[in-house]
N, C-alpha and C positions, 0 to 999 in steps of 0.2 A: 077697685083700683085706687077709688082717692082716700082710703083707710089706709091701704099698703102707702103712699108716700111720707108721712108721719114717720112711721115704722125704720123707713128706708134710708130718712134724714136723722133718724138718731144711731141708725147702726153707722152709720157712715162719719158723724159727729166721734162716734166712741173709736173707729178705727184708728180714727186721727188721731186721739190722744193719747194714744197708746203708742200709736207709729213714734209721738211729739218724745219719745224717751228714750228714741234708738240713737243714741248717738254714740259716734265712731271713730272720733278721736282719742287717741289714746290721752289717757291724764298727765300735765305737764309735772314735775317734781323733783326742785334742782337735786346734782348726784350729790352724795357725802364724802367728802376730802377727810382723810386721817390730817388735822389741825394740831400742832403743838402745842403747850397747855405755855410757853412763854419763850421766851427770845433768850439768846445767850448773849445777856449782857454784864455789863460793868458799869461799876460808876462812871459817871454822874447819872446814867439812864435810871425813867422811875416808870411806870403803869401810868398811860396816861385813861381817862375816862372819853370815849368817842361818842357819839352822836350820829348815827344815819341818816335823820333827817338834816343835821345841821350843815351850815356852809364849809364850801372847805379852806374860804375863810383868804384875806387879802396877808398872807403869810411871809410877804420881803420886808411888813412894816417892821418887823423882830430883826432887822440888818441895821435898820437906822440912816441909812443911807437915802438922803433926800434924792441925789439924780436915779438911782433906781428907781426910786418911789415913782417919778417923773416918767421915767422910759415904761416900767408897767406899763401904766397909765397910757400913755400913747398905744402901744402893744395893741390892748384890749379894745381902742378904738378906732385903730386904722389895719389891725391883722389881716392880709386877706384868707390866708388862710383859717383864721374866724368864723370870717364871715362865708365863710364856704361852709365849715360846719355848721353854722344856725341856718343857712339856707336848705342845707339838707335835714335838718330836723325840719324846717317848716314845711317841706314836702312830704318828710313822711307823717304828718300830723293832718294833712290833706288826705293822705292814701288813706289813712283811719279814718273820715270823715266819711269816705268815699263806701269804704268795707262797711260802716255802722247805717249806713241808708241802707243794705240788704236786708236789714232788720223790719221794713217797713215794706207797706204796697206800695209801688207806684203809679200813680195817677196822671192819665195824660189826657189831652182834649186835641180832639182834631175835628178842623171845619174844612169845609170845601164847596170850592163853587164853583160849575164848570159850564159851558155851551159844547156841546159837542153832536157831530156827526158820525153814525155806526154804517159801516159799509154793508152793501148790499149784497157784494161777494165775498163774505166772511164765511166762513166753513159754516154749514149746514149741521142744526142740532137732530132732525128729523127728515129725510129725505122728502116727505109728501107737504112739509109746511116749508114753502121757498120765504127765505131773506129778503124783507123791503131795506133798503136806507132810511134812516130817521135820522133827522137834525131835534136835538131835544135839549132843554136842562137839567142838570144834577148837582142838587143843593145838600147836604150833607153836614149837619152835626153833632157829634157822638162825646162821651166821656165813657174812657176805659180806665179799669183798674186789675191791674197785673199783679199778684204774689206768687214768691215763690216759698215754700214750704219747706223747711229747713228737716226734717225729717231727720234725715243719717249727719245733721252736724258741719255741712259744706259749709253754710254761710260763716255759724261759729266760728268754723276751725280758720276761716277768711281773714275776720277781724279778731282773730286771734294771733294770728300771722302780723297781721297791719300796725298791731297794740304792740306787739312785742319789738317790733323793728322800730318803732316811732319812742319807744323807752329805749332801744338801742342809740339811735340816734340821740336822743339825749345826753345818754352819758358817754357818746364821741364828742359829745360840745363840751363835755365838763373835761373829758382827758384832754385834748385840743387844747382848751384853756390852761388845763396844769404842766401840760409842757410847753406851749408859746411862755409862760410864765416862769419854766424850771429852765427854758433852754437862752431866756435872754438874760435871766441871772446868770446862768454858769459864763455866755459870752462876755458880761459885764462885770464881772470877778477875775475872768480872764485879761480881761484888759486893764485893770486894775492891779493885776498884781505884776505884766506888764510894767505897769507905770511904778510900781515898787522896785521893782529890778532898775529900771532906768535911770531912778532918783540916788540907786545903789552904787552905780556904774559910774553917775554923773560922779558922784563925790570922790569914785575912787580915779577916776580920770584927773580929776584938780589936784587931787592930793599927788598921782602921778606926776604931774607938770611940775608939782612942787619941789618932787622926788629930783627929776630931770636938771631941773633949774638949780638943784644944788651938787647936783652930780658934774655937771658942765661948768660952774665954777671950781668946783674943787680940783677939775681937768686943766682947765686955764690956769688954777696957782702951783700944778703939778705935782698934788697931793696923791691924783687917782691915776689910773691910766684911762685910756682909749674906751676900755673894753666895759666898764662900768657906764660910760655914759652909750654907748650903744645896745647895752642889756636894758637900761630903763626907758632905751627911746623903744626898744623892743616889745615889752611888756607897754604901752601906751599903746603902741602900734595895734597889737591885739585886741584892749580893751574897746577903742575905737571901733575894732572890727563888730564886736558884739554890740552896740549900742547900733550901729546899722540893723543887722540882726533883729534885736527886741524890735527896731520902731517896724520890721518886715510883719511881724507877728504883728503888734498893735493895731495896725492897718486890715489884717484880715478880719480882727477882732468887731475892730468898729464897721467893717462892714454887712459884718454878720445883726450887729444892733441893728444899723439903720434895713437892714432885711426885714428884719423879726417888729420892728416897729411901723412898717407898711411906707418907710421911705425910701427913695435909691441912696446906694452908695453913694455914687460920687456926688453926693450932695448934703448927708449927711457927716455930723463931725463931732465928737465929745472930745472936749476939752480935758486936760491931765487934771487929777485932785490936787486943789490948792495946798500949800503943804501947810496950813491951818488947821482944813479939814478934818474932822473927827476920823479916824478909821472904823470901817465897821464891824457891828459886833457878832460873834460866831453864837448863834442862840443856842439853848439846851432846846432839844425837840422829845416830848412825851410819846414813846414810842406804839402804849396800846400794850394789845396781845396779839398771838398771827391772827385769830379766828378775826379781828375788827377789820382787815381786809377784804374780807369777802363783802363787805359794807364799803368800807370809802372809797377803796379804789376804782375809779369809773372807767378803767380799762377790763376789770373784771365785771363789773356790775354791764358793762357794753358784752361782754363773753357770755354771761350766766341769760342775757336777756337772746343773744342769737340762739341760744340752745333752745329756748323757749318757742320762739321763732322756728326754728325746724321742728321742733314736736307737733306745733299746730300744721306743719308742712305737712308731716303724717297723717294728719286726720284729713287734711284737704283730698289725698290721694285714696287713702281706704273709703272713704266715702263717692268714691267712685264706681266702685264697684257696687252700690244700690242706685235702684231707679230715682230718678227728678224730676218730680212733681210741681208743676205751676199751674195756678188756679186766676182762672179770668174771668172777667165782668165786662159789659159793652153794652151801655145805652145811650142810645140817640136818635133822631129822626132824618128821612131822607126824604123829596121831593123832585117833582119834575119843577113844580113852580113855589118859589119861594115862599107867597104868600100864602102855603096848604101848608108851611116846613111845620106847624105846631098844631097842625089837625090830625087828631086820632089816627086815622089809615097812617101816615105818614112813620108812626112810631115804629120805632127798631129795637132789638136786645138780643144779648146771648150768652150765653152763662155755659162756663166747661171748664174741663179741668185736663190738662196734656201731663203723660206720662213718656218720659225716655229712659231705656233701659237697656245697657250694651247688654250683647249677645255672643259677639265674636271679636273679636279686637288682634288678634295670633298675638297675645300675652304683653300688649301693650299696656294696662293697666298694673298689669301683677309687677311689670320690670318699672315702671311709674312709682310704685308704693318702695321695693327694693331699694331704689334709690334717692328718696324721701329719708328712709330708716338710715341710709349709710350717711347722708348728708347730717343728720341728726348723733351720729355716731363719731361724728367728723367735729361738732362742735361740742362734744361733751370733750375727747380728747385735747382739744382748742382750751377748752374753759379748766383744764387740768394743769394744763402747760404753762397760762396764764400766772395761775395761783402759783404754779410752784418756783417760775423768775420773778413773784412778786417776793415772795417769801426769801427768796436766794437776795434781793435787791437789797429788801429791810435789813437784814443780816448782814451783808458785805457794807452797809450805811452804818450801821452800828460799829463792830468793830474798825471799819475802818477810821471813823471818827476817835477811836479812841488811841489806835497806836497814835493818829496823828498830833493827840493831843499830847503826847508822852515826845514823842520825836517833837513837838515845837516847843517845848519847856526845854527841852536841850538842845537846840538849837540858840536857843537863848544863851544860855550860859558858852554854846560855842565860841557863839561872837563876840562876848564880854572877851573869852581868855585869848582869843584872836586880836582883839585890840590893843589888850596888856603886853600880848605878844611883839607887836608895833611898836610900842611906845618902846619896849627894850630892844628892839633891832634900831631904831632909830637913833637912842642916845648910844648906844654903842658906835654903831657907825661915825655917826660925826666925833668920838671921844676917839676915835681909830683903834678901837678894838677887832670889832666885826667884820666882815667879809662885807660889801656893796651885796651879794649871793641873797646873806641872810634877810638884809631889809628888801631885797623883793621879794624872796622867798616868804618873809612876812607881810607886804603889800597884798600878795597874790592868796598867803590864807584867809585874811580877813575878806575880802573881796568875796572869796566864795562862801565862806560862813556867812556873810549877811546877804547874798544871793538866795544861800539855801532857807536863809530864814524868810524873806520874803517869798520866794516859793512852796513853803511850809503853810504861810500864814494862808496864800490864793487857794490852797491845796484844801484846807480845812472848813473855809468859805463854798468852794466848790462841793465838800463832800456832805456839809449839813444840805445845802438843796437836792443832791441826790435825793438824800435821808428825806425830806420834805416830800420829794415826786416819790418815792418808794412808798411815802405810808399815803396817798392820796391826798395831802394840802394838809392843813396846817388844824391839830386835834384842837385847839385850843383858840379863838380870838385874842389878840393882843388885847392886853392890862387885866389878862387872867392872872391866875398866882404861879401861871409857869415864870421863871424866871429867866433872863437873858444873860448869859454869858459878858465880866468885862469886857470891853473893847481892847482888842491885840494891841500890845506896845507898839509903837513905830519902829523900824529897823533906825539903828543908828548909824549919826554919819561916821564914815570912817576916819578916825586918827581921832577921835572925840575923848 
């Protein structure tokens, strides 16, 4: 008998290592997307060179605009929404800490010390040996050590679960960031070109009153009739109406800042650009290829890691269906009196090993795994969907940058021949050629020509940050060799 235990512990050593290779999760391996080999661009676009490990980089410096720079900046350190995301990364970087301790035994101690009394009418172990009462002590201290034996890949497929959501959650902190960052630009471009319109409006209101102030004298020397000085108090009347209007807009605007920068509304305020101030400038953005998507973007790169995350779901569930094995250890000693707790007789141990293995479940396991796979099926579709409005995004950022670039070079020239337009309704008019018709009828083009061009300019501002949150932040650090775009003319005043 104590030749066979030798024997016994190596056949039982070997089954283990053999069992140690069953594992049962299926292999993670993200799906293959048919990728375009380039983007349908146009000039000015070039290939940019991307970086996966790299940042995705502080991408509004390429605006030039210091109060952006400023509001970021705040954004990133009072977001709460932020800070909601880095809270939920630091949990799930907990829940991995939690899953990577199945890797190991655990080891507990337990002591105990008690006085206690055993009833005398306590259920009978023998009928012919009767139950005394004893009052006694039980002193007690043990160390255990518990593993469990990962066999079919449970643990594995655990913290494979925990690793892929805690990388998930990652790159919801990085997307989080690139929209708290894409979405207080787009508000603060909004409200800027806002304040372009208004600065538009303002002059053509003066010039209006101008219009008025010589309409009504020329009414008074009984040059004009009635009807001219009430068509330009008319055309005022409106314009007024729309400067209500814009400050309705600018308002929602800045409220949305002081949202996105972690302060209240009504206490927050940005001030108009001093009309000194530099305009800012619409950058060229290095587009890539579509394939560098599947890289930058951390709404994908959050996609491609949940899929991973359900695969390792699958293996938690097939692994269900084998038996679970947990292996124990228990040594320590007990006493009636303390001071025997470390004498020989006293000493305790037990060493086993529990096996649990469903048997009957009425198909609860199998519908378990079923809907592990569909769950898994559910984020491969998800991570498909992803790619292809990422891809649809980049594209609709390109081209649309580019008509806009062609509509605000003519827009430009608009407002030039808009103004020429003026200046000959006007000397007509007072030389009493013209109809009163014609110089509002030329007040009211120019007006909208440098309207449209200020809303041109906000348009093109707005549409390079799309382009920025499309391709994931920004391929290049500012004072690379990408280069930035002039800074947009100012709208000019009107009658200039």
């Amino acid at each position: 008998m104590r030749g066979m235990r030798p024997r016994a512990g190596l056949a039982l050593s070997l089954t283990l290592m053999l069992l140690a290779g069953c594992a049962t999760g299926p292999e993670y391996r993200r799906p293959e997307l048919p990728m375009p080999a380039s983007w349908a661009t146009e000039a000015p676009w070039r290939e940019g060179r991307p970086d996966d490990a790299a940042a995705k980089g502080r991408w509004w410096l390429r605006y030039g605009d210091p109060a952006l720079d400023a509001l970021q900046a705040r954004a990133l350190e009072n977001s709460p929404t932020l800070a909601l995301a880095g809270a939920r990364l630091s949990q799930a970087q907990s829940t991995l800490e939690a899953a990577l301790a199945g890797r190991y035994p655990q080891l507990g101690l337990n002591l105990r010390g008690v006085r206690q009394r055993i009833s005398a009418n306590r259920p009978l172990t023998n009928y012919n040996s009767p139950n005394f009462a004893t009052v006694q002590n039980d002193a007690l201290a043990s160390l255990s050590v518990n593993y469990e034996t990962d066999l079919f890949g449970r643990v594995q497929s655990s913290i494979a679960v925990a690793a892929a959501a805690a990388e998930q959650s990652g790159a919801d902190l990085e997307n989080v960031r690139l929209l708290l960052g894409a979405d207080l630009a787009t508000a603060y471009f909004n409200l800027r070109a806002v304040d372009t319109e208004l600065d538009v409006v303002a002059q053509s209101v003066a010039l209006q009153r101008r219009a008025l102030e010589l309409a009504t004298s020329r009414h008074d020397l009984g040059a004009v009739s009635g009807l001219d000085v009430a068509q330009q108090q008319a055309l005022l009347d409106n314009t007024l109406t729309q400067v209500d209007l814009l400050k309705r807009q600018r308002g929602q605007f800045e409220h949305a800042l002081g949202t996105l920068t972690g302060t209240g509304a009504p206490v927050f305020a940005l001030a108009p650009r001093p009309p000194d101030a530099p305009v800012p400038q619409v950058p060229s953005v290095p587009v890539g290829v579509p394939s560098d998507l599947l890289e930058r973007r951390p709404d994908v790169a959050a996609a491609e890691r949940a899929m991973a995350a359900a695969n390792a779901q699958v293996g938690i569930a097939n692994a269900a269906f084998y038996p679970s094995i947990s292996l124990g250890v228990t040594l320590g000693a007990e006493s009636r009196a303390l001071g025997a707790l470390l004498d020989a007789p006293s000493l305790l141990w037990s060493l086993g090993a529990s096996l649990a293995q469903p048997l009957f479940d009425a198909g609860r396991i199998r519908a378990n795994l079923a809907g592990a796979q569909a769950g898994y099926d559910a984020t491969v579709a998800n991570y498909r969907r992803v790619v292809l409005t990422a891809m649809q995004e980049v594209e609709d950022g390109i081209t649309g940058m580019a008509s806009l670039e062609r509509a605000y070079a003519q827009a430009l020239r608009a407002s030039d021949s808009a103004a020429r337009v003026l200046d000959l309704a006007t000397a007509r008019y007072e030389g009493g050629v013209a109809s009163y018709l014609d110089l509002i009828s030329a007040q009211q083009s120019l007006l909208n020509a440098q309207r449209q061009q200020a809303q041109l300019l906000g348009q093109r501002l707005l549409v390079s940050v799309f382009l920025v949150k499309a391709l994931g932040g920004d391929l290049r650090p500012p004072g690379s060799d990408m280069q930035a775009a002039q800074p947009a003319p100012p709208v000019r005043p009107a009658g200039s």
